[in-house]
C-alpha positions in Angstrom: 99.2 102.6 85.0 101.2 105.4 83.4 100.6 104.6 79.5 103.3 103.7 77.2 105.3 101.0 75.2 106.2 98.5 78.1 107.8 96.5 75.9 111.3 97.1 75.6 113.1 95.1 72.8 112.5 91.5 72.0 113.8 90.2 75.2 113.0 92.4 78.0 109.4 93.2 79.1 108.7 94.8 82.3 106.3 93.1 84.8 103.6 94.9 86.4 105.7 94.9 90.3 108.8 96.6 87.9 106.7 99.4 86.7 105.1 100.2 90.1 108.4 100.2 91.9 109.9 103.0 88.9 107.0 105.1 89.2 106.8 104.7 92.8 110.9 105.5 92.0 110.2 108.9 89.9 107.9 110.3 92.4 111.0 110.3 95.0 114.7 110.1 94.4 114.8 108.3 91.0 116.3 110.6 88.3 115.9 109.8 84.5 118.4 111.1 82.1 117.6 112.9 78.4 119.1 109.3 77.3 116.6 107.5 78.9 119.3 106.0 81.9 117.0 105.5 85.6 119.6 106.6 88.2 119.0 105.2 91.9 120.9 106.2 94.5 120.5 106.1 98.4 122.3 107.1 101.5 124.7 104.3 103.6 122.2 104.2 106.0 119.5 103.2 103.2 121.9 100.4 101.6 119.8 97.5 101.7 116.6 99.6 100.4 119.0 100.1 97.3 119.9 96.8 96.7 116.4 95.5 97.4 115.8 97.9 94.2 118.4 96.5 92.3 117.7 92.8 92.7 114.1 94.1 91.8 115.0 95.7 88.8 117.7 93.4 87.9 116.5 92.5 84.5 116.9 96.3 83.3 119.5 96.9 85.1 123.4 97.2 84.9 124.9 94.6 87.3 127.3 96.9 89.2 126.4 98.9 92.1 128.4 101.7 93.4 129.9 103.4 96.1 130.1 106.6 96.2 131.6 109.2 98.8 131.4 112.5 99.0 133.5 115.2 100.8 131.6 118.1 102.0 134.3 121.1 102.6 131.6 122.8 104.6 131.7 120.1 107.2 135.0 118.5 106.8 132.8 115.0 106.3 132.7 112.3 103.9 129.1 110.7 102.8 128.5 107.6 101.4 126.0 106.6 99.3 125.2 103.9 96.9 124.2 103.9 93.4 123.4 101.6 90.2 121.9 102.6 86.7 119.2 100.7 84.2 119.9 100.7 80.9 119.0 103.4 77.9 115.4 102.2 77.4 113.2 105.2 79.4 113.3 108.0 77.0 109.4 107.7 76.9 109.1 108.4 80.2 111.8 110.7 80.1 109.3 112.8 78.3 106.0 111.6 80.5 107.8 112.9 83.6 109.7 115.9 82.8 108.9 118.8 81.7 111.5 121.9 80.7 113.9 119.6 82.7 111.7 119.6 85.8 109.6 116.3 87.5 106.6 116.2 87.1 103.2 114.4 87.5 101.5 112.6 84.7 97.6 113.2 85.1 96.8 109.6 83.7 99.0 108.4 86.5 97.4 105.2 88.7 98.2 104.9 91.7 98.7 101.4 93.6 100.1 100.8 97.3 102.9 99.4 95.7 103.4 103.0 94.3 102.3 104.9 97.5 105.2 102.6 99.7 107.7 102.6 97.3 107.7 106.7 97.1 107.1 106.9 101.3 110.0 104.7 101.6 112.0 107.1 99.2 111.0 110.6 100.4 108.5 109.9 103.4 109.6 110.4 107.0 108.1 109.7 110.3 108.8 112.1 113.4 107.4 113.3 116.3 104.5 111.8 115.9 104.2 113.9 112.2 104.3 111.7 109.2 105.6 114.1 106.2 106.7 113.2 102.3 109.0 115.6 100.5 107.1 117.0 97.6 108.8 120.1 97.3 110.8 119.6 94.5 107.2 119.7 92.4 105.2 122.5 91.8 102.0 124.0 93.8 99.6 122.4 91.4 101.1 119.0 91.4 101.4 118.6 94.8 97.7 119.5 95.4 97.0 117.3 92.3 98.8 114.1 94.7 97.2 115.3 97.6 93.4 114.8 95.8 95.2 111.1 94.8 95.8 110.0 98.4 92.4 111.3 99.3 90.3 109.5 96.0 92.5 106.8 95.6 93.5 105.9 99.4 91.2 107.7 101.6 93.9 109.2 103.0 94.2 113.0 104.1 96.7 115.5 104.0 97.8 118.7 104.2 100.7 121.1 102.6 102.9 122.4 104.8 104.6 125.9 104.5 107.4 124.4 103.4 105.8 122.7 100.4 105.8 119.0 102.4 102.8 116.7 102.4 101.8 116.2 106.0 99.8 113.4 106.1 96.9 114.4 108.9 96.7 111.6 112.3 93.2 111.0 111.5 94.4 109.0 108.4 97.5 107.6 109.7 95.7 104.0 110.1 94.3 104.2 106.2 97.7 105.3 105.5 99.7 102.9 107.0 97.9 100.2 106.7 98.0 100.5 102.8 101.6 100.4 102.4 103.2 98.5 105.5 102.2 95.1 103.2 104.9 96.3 100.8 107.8 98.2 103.2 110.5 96.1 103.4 112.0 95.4 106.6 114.9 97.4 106.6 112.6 101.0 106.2 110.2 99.5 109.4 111.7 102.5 111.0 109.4 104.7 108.8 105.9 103.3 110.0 104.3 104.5 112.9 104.4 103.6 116.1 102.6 104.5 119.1 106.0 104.2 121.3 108.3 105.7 118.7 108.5 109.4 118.7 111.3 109.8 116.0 111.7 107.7 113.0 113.2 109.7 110.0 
């Protein structure tokens, strides 16, 4: 696990589930702010994935979860999301997974299939038969460094695309999936493969 002082304050201690499910969190759509705050946010269409996240993390969490729309002028549309905050207690790993304000990958990181599912569910897709994870907001050598991770850790090979996405190659798709559907909750089953599905994102 990513080293550091777990221990919050007197009264709040994270478990081991609540630190796989933020670091799972960081590798995808969680952002952490300079003051240490873990924001979460998800699409409407990825509502109860929030929430499932919030009751999770309800002991360092604010209570509140928010709606929030946006208009785009491009489109004339309105999106909804929804969002909710932990409190100021992640400076730490403020530090441990940003660098010069950018994400990125701790080396003593450990990975579990709690973590894997977790950041699938957050930034993987499933398509056309392709099963791809977002990893383009990382650098070259970070995303090769997750690709040797899925392969050490999971047995699990993968490729990166020209568009700097981790394609996760059909010959593993079994090792793959078979780590992380224990821990996809049912509302993301769209996301594991299926012989008779062809899209899925």
């Amino acid at each position: 696990m990513v080293r550091g002082k777990f221990k919050l304050n007197s009264k709040i201690i994270l478990t081991n589930r609540q630190k796989e499910i933020l670091i799972g969190s960081f590798l995808g759509d969680a952002y952490i702010t300079k003051r240490g705050q873990i924001q979460f946010e998800q699409s409407a269409k990825q509502k109860e994935y929030l929430f499932w996240k919030h009751q999770e993390l309800n002991s360092i969490s604010y209570k509140n979860v928010s709606k929030v729309n946006r208009f785009d002028k491009r489109f004339n549309k309105t999106y909804t999301s929804y969002r909710f905050w932990t409190r100021q207690y992640f400076r730490f790993l403020r530090e441990k997974f940003y660098s010069k304000n950018k994400k990125i990958i701790p080396r003593d990181i450990h990975f579990t299939p709690l973590i894997l599912a977790v950041w699938y569910m957050d930034d993987g897709c499933f398509s056309h038969q392709k099963c791809i994870i977002s990893t383009e907001s990382f650098s070259k050598k970070d995303i090769f460094f997750l690709k040797k991770i899925l392969l050490d850790n999971f047995g699990v090979e993968a490729s990166l695309k020209s568009d700097s996405k981790l394609l996760i190659r059909k010959v593993s798709f079994n090792n793959f999936f078979s780590v992380i559907k224990p821990y996809i909750i049912p509302s993301m089953y769209y996301k594991i493969f299926d012989p008779v599905t062809t899209s899925s994102c």
